[in-house]
N, C-alpha and C positions, 0 to 999 in steps of 0.2 A: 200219638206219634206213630207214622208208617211206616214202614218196613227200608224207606228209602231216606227220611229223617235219622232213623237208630244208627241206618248205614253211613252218612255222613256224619253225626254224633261220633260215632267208633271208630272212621277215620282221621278225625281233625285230633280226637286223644291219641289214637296211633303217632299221628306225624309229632304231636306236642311233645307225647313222649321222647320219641328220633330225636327232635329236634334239643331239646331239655338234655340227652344222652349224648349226642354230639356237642354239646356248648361244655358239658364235664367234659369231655373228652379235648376237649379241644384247650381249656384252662390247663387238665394237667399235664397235657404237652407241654405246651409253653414254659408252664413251672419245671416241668425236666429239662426242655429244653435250658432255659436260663441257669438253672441251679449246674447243668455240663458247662455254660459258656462262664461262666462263676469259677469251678472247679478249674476249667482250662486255665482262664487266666490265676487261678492261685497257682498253677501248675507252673506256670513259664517264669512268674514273678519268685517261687522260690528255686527252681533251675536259674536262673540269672542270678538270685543274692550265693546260689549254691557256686556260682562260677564263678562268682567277685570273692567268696570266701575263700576257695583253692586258688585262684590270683594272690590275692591279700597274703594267704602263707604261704605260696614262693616266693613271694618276693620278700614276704617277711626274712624267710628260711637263709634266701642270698644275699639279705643285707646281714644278718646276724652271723654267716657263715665262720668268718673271721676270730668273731666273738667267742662263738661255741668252741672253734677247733683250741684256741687259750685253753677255755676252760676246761676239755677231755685234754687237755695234755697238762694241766694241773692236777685234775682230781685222783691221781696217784700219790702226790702228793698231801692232799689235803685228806684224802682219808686214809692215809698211816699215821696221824695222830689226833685223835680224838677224845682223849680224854687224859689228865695232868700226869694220869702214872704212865700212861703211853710215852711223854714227853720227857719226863724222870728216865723211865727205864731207856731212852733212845739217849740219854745224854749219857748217863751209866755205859753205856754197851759203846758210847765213841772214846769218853774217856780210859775205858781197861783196854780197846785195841788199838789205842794212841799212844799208852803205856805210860799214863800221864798217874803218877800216884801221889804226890803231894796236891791235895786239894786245900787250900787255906781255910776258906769259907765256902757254904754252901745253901743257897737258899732261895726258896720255889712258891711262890703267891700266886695266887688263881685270882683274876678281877673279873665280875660280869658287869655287863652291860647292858640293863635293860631294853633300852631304845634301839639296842642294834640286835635284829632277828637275822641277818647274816651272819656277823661275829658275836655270839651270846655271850661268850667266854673266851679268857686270854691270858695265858700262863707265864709270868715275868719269872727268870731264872739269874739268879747273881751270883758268881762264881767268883772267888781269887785263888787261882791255879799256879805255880814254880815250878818249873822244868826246864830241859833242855832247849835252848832258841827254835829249834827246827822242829822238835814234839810240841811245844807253843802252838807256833804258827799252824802248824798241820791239823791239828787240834780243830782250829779256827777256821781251816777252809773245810774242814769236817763235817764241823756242827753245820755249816750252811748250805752243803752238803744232804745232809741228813734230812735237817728244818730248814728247805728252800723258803716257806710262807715265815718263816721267822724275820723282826726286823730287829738291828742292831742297834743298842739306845749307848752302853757305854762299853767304850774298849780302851783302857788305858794299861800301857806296859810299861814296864821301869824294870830297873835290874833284878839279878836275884841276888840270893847269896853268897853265888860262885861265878868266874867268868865269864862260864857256859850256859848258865842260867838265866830265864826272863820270869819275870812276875806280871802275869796278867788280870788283872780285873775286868772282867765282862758280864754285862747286863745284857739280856735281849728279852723280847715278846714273840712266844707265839699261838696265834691265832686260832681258836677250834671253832671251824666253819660249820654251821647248819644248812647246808643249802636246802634242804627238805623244808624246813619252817620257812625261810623265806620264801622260797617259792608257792607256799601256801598262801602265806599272807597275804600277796601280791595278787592271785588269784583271788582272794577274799574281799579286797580295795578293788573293786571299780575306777576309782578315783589314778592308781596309780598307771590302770591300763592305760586312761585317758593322757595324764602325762608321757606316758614312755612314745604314743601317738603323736603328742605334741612335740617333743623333742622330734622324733623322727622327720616332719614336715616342717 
């Protein structure tokens, strides 16, 4: 082989190579290339579900507005009594500054409820009280008063033993609210998310 064979031998592997160098080079553009117009479009696609989601919770936020403002203008009430001696000692402390001292009967059941993770628990109280007509009644706008989430089941009044006197029997329920568990829960169920959506639409 001559000096001018070797030389064209050593050029065409020169260019092969280039050539062979250029076609990588050229694949792994492409592949960056694609793998940025890849990345962009995840880019835009989760900035759009990102903008439908801050949509989604204001509008969430102004349809519940209403709802919420209820509940922060309960939750003073709902967590000053949480547990039955809290409710005891709140009926205690209306009755000595209503100056109500004949108590007849006196009696305080705790019911739970499994299936209900809002109200777990619920404190029935049964009283038969005699006093004065006007300590009675005051008593009564007291206690609901005191126990706004309380509901009245029995109120029956009849005389007492003097003119001045009423005899009251009263029964009511009140409520010890978890809202910490339920709202757990609810987080937990999928299922419920989906309903509270369907309701909405």
């Amino acid at each position: 082989m001559n000096p001018k064979q070797l030389a064209c031998v050593v050029l065409l592997l020169i260019i092969g190579a280039m050539t062979y160098t250029a076609q990588i080079i050229h694949n792994k553009v492409a592949t960056t290339r694609a793998d940025a117009e890849d990345a962009e479009t995840a880019a835009v696609t989760a900035e759009n579900e990102r903008f439908t989601a801050e949509n989604e919770t204001a509008m969430f936020k102004t349809n519940t507005e209403e709802v919420r403002r209820f509940l922060r203008s309960w939750l003073p009430a709902i967590d000053r009594v949480q547990t039955q001696q809290e409710a005891e000692q709140t009926i205690e402390l209306s009755l000595r500054e209503r100056g109500i001292n004949l108590v007849r009967s006196r009696k305080t059941e705790l019911k739970t409820s499994a299936g209900n993770k809002l109200i777990p628990k619920s404190i029935l109280t049964t009283l038969t009280i005699e006093e004065e007509f006007a300590k009675v009644l005051n008593w009564l706008g007291d206690i609901e008063r005191r126990l706004p989430t309380a509901r009245m089941k029995v109120v029956q009044i009849t005389g007492g033993s003097t003119g001045r006197q009423l005899k009251m029997e009263v029964s009511f329920e009140t409520p010890i609210f978890d809202l910490a568990a339920a709202d757990a829960e609810k987080r937990k169920d999928p299922k419920a998310k989906e309903k509270d959506k369907a309701k909405k639409s």
